[in-house]
Structures are given as structure tokens and as C-alpha cells.
BASE-148338 format. One record per residue (C-alpha): residue number from 0; x, y, z. Coordinates in steps of 0.001 Angstrom, whole numbers, always signed. Example, Ala and Ser with C-alpha at 12.3 -4.5 7.8 and 13.67 -1.06 7.14 Angstrom:
site nr = 0 xx = +12300 yy = -4500 zz = +7800
site nr = 1 xx = +13670 yy = -1060 zz = +7140
REM end
This chain:
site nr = 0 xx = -15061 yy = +7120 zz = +5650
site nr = 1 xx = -16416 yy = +10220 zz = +6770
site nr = 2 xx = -16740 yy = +12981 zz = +3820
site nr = 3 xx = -14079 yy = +15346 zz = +5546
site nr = 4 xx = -15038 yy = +18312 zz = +2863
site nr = 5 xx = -18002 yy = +18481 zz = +5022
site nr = 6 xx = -16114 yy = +19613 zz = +7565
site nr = 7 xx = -14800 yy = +22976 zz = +5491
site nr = 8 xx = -18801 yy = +23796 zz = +5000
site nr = 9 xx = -18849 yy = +24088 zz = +9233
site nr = 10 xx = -15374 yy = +26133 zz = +9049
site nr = 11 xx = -15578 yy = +30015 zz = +8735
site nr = 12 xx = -12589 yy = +30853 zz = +7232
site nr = 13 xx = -10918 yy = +32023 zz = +10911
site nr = 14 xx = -11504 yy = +28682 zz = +11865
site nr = 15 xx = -9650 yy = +27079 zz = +9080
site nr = 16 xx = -6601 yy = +28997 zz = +9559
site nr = 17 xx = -6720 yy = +28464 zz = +12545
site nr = 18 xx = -7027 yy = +24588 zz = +11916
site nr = 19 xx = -4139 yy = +24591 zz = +9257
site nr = 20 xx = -1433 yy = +26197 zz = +11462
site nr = 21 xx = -2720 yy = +24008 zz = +14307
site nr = 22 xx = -1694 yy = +20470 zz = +12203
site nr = 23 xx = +1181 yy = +22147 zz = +10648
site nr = 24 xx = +2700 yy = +22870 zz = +14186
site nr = 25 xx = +1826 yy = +19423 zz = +15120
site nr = 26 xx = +3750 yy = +17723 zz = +11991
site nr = 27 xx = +6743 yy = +19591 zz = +12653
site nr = 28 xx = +7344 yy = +19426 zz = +15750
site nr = 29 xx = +4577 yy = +16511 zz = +16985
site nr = 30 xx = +3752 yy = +18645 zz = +20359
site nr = 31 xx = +123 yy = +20077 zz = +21544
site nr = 32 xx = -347 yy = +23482 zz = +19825
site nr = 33 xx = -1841 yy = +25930 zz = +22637
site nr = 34 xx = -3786 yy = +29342 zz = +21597
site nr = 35 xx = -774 yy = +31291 zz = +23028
site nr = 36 xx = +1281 yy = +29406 zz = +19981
site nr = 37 xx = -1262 yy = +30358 zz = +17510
site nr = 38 xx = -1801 yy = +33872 zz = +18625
site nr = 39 xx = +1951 yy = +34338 zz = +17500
site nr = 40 xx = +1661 yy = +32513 zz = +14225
site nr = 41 xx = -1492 yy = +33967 zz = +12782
site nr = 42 xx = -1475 yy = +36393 zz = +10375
site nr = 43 xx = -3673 yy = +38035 zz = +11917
site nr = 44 xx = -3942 yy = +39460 zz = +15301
site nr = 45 xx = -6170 yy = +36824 zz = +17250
site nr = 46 xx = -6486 yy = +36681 zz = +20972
site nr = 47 xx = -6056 yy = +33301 zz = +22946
site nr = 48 xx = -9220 yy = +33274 zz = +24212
site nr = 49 xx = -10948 yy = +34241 zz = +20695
site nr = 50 xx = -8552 yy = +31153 zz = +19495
site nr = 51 xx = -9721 yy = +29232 zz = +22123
site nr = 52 xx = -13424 yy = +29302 zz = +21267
site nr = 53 xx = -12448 yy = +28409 zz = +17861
site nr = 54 xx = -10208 yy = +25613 zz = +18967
site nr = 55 xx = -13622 yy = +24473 zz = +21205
site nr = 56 xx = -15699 yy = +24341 zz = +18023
site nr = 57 xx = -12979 yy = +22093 zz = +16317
site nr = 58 xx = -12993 yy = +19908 zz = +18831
site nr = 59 xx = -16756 yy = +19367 zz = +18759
site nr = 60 xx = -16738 yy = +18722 zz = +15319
site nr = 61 xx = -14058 yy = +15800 zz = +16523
site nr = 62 xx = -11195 yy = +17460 zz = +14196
site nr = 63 xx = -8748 yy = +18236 zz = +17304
site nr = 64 xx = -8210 yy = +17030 zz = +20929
site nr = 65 xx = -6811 yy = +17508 zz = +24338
site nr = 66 xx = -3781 yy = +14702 zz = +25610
site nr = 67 xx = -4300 yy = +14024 zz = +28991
site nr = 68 xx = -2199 yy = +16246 zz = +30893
site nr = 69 xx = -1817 yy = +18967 zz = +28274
site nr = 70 xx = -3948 yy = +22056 zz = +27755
site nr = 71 xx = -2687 yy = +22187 zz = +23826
site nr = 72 xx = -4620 yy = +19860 zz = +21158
site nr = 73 xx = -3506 yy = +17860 zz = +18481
site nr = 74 xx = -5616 yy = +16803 zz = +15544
site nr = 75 xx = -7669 yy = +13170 zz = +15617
site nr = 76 xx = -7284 yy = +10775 zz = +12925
site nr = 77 xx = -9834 yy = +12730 zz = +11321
site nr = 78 xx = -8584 yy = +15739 zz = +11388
site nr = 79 xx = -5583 yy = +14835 zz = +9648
site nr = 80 xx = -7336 yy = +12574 zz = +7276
site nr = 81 xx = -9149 yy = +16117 zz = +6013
site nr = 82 xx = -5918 yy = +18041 zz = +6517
site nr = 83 xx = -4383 yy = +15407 zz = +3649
site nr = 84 xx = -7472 yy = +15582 zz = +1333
site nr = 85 xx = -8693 yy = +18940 zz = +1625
site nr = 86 xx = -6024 yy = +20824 zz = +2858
site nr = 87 xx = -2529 yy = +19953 zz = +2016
site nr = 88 xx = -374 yy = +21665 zz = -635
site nr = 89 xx = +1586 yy = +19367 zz = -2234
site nr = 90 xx = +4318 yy = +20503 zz = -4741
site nr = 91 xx = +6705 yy = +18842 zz = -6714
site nr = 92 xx = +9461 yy = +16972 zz = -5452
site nr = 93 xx = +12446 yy = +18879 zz = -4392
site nr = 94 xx = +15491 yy = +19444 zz = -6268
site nr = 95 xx = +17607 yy = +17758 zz = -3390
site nr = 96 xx = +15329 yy = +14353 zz = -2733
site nr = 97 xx = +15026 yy = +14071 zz = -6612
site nr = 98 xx = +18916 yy = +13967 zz = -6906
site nr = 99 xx = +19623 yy = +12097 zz = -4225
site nr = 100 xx = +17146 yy = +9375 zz = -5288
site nr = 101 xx = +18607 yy = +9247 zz = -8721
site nr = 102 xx = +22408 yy = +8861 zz = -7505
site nr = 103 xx = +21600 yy = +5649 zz = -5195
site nr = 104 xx = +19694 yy = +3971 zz = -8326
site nr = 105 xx = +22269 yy = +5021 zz = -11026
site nr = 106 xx = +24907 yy = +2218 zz = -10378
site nr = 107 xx = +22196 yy = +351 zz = -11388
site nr = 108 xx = +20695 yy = +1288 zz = -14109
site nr = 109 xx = +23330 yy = -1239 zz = -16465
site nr = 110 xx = +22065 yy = -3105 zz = -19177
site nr = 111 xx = +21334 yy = -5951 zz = -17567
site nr = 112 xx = +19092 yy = -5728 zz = -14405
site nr = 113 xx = +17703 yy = -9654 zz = -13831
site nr = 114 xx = +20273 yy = -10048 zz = -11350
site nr = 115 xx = +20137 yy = -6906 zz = -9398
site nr = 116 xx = +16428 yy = -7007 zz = -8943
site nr = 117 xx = +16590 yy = -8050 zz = -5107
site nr = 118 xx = +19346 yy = -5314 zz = -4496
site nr = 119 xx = +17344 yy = -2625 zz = -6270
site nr = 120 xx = +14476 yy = -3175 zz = -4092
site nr = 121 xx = +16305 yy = -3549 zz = -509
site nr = 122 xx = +18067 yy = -612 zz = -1405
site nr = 123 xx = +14966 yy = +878 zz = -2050
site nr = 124 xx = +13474 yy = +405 zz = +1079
site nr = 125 xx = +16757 yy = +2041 zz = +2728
site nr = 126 xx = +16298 yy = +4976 zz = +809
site nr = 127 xx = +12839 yy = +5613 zz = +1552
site nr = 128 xx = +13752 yy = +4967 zz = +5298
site nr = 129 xx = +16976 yy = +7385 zz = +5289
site nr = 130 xx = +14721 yy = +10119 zz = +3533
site nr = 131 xx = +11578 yy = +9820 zz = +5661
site nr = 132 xx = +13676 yy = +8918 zz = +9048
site nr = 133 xx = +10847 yy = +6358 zz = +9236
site nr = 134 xx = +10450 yy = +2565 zz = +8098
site nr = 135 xx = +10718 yy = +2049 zz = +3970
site nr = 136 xx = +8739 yy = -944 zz = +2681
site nr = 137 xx = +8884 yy = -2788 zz = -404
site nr = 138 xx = +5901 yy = -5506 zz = -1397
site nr = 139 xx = +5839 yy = -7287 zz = -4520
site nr = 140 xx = +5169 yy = -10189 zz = -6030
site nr = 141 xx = +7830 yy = -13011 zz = -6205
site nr = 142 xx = +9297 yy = -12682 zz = -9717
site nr = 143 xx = +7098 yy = -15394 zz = -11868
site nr = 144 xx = +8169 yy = -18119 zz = -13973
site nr = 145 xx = +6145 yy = -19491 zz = -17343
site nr = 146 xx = +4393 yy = -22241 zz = -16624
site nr = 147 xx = +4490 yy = -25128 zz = -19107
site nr = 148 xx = +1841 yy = -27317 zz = -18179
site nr = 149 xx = -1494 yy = -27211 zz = -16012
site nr = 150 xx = -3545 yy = -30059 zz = -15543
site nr = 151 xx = -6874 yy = -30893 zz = -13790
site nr = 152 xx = -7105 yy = -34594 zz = -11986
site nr = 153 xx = -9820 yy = -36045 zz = -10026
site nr = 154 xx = -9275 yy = -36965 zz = -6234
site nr = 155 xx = -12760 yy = -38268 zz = -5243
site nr = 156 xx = -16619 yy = -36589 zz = -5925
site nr = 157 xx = -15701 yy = -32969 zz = -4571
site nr = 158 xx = -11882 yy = -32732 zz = -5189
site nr = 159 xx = -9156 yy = -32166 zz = -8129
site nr = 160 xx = -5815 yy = -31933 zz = -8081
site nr = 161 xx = -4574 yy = -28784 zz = -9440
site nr = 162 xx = -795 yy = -29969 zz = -10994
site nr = 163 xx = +821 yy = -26859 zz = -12150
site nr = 164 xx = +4482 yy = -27754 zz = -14292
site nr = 165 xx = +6734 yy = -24615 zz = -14970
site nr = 166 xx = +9335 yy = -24121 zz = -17803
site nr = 167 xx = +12226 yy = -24921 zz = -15177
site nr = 168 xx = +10483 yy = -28072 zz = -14701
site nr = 169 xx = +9649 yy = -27555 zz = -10991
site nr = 170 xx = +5859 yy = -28610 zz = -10508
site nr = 171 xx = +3382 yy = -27302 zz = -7472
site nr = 172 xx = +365 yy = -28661 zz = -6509
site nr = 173 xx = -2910 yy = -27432 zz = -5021
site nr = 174 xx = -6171 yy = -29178 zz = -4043
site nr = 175 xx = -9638 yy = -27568 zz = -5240
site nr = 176 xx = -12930 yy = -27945 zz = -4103
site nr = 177 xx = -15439 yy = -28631 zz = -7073
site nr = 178 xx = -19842 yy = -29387 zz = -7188
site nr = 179 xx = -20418 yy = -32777 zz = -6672
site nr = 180 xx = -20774 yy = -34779 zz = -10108
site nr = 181 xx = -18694 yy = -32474 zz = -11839
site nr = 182 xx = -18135 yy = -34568 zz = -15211
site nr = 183 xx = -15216 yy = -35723 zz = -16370
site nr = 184 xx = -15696 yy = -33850 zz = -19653
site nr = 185 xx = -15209 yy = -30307 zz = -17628
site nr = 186 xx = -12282 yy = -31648 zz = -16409
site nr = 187 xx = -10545 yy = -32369 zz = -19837
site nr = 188 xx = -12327 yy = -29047 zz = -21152
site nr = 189 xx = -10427 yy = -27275 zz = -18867
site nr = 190 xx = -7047 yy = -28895 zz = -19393
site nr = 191 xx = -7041 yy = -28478 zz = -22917
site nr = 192 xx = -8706 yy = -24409 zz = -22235
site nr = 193 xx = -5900 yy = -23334 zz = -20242
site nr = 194 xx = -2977 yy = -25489 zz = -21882
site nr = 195 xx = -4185 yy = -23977 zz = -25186
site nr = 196 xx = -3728 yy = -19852 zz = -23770
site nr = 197 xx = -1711 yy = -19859 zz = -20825
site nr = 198 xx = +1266 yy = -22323 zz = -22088
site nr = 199 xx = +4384 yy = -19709 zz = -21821
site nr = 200 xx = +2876 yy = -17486 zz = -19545
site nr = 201 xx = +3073 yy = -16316 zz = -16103
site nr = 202 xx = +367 yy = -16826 zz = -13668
site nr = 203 xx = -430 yy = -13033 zz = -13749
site nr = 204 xx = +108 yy = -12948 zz = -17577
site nr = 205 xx = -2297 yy = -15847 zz = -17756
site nr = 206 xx = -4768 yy = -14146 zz = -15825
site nr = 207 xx = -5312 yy = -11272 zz = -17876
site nr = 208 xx = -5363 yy = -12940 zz = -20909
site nr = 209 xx = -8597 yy = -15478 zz = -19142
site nr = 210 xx = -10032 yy = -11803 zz = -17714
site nr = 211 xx = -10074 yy = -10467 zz = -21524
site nr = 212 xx = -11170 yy = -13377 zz = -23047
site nr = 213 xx = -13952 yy = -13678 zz = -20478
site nr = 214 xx = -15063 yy = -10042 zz = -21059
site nr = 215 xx = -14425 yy = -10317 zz = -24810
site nr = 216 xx = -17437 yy = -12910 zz = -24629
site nr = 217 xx = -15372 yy = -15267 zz = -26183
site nr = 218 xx = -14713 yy = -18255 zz = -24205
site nr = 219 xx = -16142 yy = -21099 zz = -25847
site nr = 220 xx = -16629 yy = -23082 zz = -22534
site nr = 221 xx = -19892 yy = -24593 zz = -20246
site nr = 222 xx = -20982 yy = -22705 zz = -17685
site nr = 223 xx = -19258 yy = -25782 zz = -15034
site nr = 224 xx = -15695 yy = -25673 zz = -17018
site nr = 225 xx = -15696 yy = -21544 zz = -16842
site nr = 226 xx = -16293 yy = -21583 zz = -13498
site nr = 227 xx = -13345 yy = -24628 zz = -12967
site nr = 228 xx = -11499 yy = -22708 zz = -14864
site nr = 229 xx = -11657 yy = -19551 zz = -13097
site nr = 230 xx = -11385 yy = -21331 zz = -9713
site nr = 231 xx = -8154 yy = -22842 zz = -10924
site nr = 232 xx = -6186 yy = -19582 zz = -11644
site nr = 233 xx = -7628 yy = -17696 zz = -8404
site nr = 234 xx = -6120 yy = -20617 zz = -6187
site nr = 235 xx = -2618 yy = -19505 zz = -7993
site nr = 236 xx = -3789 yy = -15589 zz = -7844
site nr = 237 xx = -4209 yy = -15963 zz = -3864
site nr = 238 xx = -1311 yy = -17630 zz = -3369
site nr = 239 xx = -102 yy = -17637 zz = +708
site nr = 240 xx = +1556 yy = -14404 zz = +2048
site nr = 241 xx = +4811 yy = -16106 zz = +1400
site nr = 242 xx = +4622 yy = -15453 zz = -2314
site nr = 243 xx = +4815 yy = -12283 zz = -1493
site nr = 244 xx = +8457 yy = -10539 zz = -914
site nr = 245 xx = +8409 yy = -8073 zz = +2009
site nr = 246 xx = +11472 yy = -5604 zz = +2880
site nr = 247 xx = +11120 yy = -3561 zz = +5507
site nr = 248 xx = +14447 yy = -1016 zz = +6655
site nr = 249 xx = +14296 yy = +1830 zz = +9415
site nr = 250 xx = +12524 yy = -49 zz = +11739
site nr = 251 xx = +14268 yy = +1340 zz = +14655
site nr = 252 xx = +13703 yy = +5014 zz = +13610
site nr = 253 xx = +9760 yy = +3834 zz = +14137
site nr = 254 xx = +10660 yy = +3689 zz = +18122
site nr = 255 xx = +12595 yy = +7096 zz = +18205
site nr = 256 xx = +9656 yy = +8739 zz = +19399
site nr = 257 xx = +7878 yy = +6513 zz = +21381
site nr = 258 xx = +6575 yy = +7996 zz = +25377
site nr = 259 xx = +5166 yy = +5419 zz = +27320
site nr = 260 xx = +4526 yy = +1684 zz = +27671
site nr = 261 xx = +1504 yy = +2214 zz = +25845
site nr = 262 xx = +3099 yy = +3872 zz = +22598
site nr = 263 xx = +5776 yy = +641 zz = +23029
site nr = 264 xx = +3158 yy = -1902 zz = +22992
site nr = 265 xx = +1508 yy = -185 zz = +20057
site nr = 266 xx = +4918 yy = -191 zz = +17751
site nr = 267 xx = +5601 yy = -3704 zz = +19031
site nr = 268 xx = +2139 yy = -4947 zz = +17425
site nr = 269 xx = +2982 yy = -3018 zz = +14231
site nr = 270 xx = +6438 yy = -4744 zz = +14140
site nr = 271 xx = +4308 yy = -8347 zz = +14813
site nr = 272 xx = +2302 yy = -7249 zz = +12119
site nr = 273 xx = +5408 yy = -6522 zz = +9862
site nr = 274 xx = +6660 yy = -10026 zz = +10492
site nr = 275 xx = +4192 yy = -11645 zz = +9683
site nr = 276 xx = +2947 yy = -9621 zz = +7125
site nr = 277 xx = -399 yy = -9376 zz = +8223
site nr = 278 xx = -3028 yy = -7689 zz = +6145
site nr = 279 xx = +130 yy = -5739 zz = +4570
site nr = 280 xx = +82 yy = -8228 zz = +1701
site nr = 281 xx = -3682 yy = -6497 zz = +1415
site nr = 282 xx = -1430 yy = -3546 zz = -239
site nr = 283 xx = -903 yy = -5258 zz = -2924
site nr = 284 xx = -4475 yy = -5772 zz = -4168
site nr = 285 xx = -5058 yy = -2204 zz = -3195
site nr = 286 xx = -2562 yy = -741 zz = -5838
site nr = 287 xx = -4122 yy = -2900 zz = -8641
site nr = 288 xx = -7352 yy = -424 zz = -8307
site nr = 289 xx = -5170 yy = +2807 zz = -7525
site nr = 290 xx = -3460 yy = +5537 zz = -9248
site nr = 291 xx = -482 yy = +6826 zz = -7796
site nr = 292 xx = +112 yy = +7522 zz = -4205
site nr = 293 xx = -2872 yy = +6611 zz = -1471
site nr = 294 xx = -2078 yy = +7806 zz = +2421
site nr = 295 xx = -3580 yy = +5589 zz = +5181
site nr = 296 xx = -3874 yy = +7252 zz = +8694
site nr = 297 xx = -3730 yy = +5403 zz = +11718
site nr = 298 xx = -6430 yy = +2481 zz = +11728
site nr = 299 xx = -8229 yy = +2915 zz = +8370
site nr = 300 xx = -9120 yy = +67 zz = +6215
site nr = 301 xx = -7495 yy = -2097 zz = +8973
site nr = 302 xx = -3809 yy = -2872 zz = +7603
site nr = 303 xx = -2393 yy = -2819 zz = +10942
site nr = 304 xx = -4135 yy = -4073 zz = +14586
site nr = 305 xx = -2969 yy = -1096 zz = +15643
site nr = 306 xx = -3548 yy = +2949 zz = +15205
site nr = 307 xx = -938 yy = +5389 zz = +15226
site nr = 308 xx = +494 yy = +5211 zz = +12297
site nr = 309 xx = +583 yy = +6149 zz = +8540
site nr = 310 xx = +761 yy = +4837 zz = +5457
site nr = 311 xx = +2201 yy = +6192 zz = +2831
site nr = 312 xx = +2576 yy = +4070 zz = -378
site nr = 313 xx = +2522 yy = +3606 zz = -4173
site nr = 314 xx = +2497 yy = +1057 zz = -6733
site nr = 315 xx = +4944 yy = +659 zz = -9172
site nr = 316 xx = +4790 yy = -709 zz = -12761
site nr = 317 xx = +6500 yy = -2888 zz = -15222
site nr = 318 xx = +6480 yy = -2048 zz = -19259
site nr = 319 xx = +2875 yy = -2847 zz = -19522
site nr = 320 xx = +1493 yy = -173 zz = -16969
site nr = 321 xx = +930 yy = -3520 zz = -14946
site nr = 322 xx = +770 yy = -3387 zz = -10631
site nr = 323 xx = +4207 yy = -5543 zz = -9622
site nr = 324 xx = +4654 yy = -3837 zz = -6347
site nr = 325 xx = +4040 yy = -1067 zz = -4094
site nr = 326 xx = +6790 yy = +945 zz = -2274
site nr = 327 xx = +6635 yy = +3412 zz = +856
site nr = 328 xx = +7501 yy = +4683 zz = +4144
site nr = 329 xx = +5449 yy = +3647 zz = +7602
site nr = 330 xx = +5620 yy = +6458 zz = +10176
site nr = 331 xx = +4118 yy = +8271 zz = +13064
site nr = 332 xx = +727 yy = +9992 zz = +12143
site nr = 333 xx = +2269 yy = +13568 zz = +11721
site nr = 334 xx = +4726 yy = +12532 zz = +8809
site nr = 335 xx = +5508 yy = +15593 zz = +6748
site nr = 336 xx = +2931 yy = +14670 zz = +4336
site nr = 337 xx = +3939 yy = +17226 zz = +1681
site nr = 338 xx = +7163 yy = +16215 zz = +1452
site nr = 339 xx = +7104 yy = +12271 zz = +1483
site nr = 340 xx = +4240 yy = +12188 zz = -1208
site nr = 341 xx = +6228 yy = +13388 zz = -4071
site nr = 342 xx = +9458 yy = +11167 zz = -2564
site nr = 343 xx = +7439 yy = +7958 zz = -2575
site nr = 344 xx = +5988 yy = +9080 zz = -6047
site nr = 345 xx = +8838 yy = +10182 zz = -7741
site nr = 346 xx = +10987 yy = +6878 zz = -6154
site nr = 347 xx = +7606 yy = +4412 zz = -7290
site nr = 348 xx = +8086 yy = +5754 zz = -11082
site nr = 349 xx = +12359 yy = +5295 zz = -10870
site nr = 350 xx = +11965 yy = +1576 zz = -9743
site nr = 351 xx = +9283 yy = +648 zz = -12186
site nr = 352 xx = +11441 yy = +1768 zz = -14898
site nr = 353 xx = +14492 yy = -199 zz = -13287
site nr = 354 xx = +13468 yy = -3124 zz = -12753
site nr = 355 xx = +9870 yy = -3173 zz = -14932
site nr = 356 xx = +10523 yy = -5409 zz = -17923
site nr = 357 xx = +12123 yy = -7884 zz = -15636
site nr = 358 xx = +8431 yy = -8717 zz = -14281
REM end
């Protein structure tokens, strides 16, 4: 990604203000801005054409551009991906989102949440989509279950079958690749590895107790039965995309806006994309190296096919500061940034400590 503070070393500050109202106009009312539009907004007094020459330097440095049949510009993907980082003042949430947030989760902040944790999180997604007047997502895991038993048996040469038993007695299987003339001893070594630390345990749990032992130094195990061992547990860890529980609300509010066949094809391949969760399930993975909210504009790090669209998202956490989902809104690119960070921040934090210890 382009370092956008760069940009603010080529920007005067005439040209920054200038740049700021510019993308503020845009995300509030998601029209061209013209230099006629600025020249009343400014400050100070500016004339078009003086704006104009600025507005021609922005657009070199590929900040802004001209629509087709417009003589106004609107920022690129770039430009608003340096409006967000280096520009935007974002304040606490206010007073109204907060307590609206807190009076759809209080009938359900009981005692006893196990039961509730589906409605809590489509509810969720409702919220964020009735604040935002966009789409509200919800990704996490499906809830895990302790796993009683895990055993290693040999198919033929290159191939074991992976027999994984859970407390409630329902058993899954999985086939793994292995080097050719792995011995039998590995096998067993494994078996009675993972049977030994992970009995009780959830996948995830089981995981991070391997991870630490690993980095501790201390497993006691061949360099052949580690690496089984760790193959194992990622075959669980990358589970398909239908381990994964998606809940998407507002969908129709994404369409609202939409000019143009073009624009329709565009939110129809972000709805395919929604369906079948493609690359979405990526969020996931993405949360367990962030902190707090991250903002995706249009086509970055490729989690849709198409551009046009933002991201705005957050994980949430159960009691042990662990990742177990990530929650926001989906939207045209000129959201109003400053006020759906602290909404999908503020909502993360009251649905980790909902449904959290549940995980």
C-alpha cells in the first residue's frame, strides 16, 4: 500500500484544506464537489479558478478525479485511504449510538447466555445495519466442542486418517498427506502427544496450548512427529468456510444508491461474494493479528472481486482477550467514517462481553 503520509509532504497547507472539505462534501452527500462549492465552504476567501489549480495538482498526485460527465471530482481509492489514516478526526462515540446500542443488547444480558448466542449475533448484525443504513456482518467461528479423543491411523505409504472423537460423542474425519516411510512410531508418538494435552479442549484451545508448548521449547517430540503433529491440528484450524457462521442484514440498503448497470453488476458480485463467503472468511484470520477496528476501501487486500466498497470491521473477544469473531458494516466507499468507527468499536467490545465466556 502506498505510504499516503507522503502525500501531506506534496500538500501546502491550501491544498489540504482544500482536499479535506473536498472528501467531506463527498461523504455526505456522495456528489462531485466543484470549485464553485468550495469557494463557499472555505474559510478563506479562495477563487474557483485558484481552487481549480489546486484541485489539478490533486489530481496528478492521483488523490481526486473527474466522473465522466461531471466537471466536479471525487476522491480515488487513494485519496480516501489517506483521508482515513492521515486525516480523519475520530471522536468518541456519541451519546445517542452508545444508548441505543446498549438498549437492543440489554434484554440480553441475563444470566444465562448459551442459548441466546445465535440471537445476540443476528441481532447484531441488524443493529449495525439500522445504524450505518448499510449491510451489518457478523463472522465467527462455529461455537466449539471438547474433543475427547484424536487418533492417527495409517491408510497406505503417504496417507493417515485423522479420527477426531468429541465429548458429545460425534466423531469427524479428515485424510492427511504424510513423507513417505513415515514410521509407525511417529504415528503412536503423536496419538499419545496430543491425547495427553488436548483431551478436554477445543480445537482453538488445543492450539494454543501446542503454539506455547512449541515456543516454550518444550515438546519432547522427533522432528517427523512435531511436524505430524502440527499438520494434524492445522487441517482442524483451516477447517472449510462452512465452519464459519456468516450473518449478513441490510443488504438491500447496499442497492439504495446504485446508478447504472454497471454499479448493479458490481453490488450483485459483492452479494455472490457474500453467499458464498468468499475471501470474507479471510476476516477472520485478519482480526487474530489486529487491534481494534481496521477500514478496507474498495479493492484492497482483495476481500471482495469487486471495488466500491468499504470495510469497516472489528474483532471481538471472549474472557481470554482471544479473536472469536469480527463484526461490521459493508457500505459504499464514502461511509461516514467518523461516525461508524466508534459504532463498530464500541458494539465489538458490548458483544464480546455478552456472549465471551460462552466461546
Amino acid at each position: 500500500m502506498t505510504d499516503n503520509y507522503a502525500y501531506l509532504d506534496q500538500m501546502n497547507k491550501r491544498s489540504r484544506d482544500i482536499f479535506k472539505h473536498l472528501v467531506e462534501s463527498f461523504l455526505k452527500d456522495g456528489a462531485p464537489v466543484g470549485s464553485r462549492t468550495l469557494s463557499r465552504a472555505l474559510p478563506n476567501s479562495l477563487s474557483p479558478a485558484s481552487i481549480r489549480n489546486v484541485m489539478s495538482d490533486l489530481e496528478q498526485l492521483g488523490l481526486i478525479a473527474s466522473p465522466h460527465t461531471s466537471a466536479g471530482r471525487i476522491p480515488t481509492q487513494n485519496g480516501l485511504r489517506m483521508f482515513v489514516d492521515a486525516m480523519l478526526e475520530v471522536s468518541h462515540i456519541k451519546q445517542e449510538d452508545q444508548q441505543y446500542i446498549e438498549q437492543q443488547m440489554a434484554h440480553r444480558a441475563g444470566a444465562d447466555h448459551k442459548q441466546n448466542v445465535d440471537d445476540i449475533l443476528g441481532e447484531t448484525s441488524s443493529l449495525l445495519s439500522g445504524l450505518s443504513h448499510c449491510a451489518g456482518i457478523v463472522l465467527t467461528q462455529k461455537q466449539s466442542r471438547p474433543v475427547q479423543h484424536i487418533q492417527f491411523m495409517r491408510l497406505d505409504s503417504v496417507k493417515v486418517l485423522l479420527i477426531l472423537v468429541y465429548q458429545d460423542n460425534e466423531v469427524e474425519n479428515r485424510i492427511l498427506q504424510v513423507p513417505a516411510g513415515l514410521p509407525a512410531s511417529a504415528l503412536e508418538q503423536a496419538n499419545n502427544y496430543l491425547n495427553a494435552h488436548v483431551a478436554g479442549l477445543t480445537i482453538a484451545e488445543a492450539e494454543r496450548v501446542i503454539a506455547k508448548d512449541m515456543e516454550a521449547a518444550k515438546l519432547s517430540l522427533d522432528s517427523l512427529t512435531s511436524e505430524l503433529v502440527a499438520s494434524g491440528m492445522a487441517t482442524w484450524s483451516s477447517d472449510d468456510v462452512d465452519d464459519r457462521n456468516l450473518i449478513v442484514r441490510g443488504r438491500s440498503n447496499l442497492i439504495d444508491d446504485v446508478s447504472g448497470l454497471e454499479n448493479l453488476d458490481l453490488i450483485k458480485r459483492l452479494f455472490d461474494d457474500l453467499e458464498t463467503k468468499k475471501e470474507l472468511v479471510n476476516l477472520l484470520d485478519l482480526a487474530d493479528n489486529a487491534e481494534g477496528v481496521r477500514i478496507f476501501i474498495g479493492a484492497e487486500n482483495n476481500l471482495f472481486s469487486m471495488s466500491g466498497s468499504s470495510l469497516v470491521v472489528s474483532p471481538f473477544h471472549d474472557e481470554e482477550k482471544n479473536v472469536i469473531g469480527v463484526l461490521g458494516v459493508i457500505g459504499p466507499t464514502r461511509l461516514n467514517y467518523g461516525r461508524i468507527i466508534p459504532v463498530v468499536d464500541y458494539t465489538a467490545k458490548m458483544v464480546g462481553q455478552l456472549i465471551g465466556k460462552n466461546y
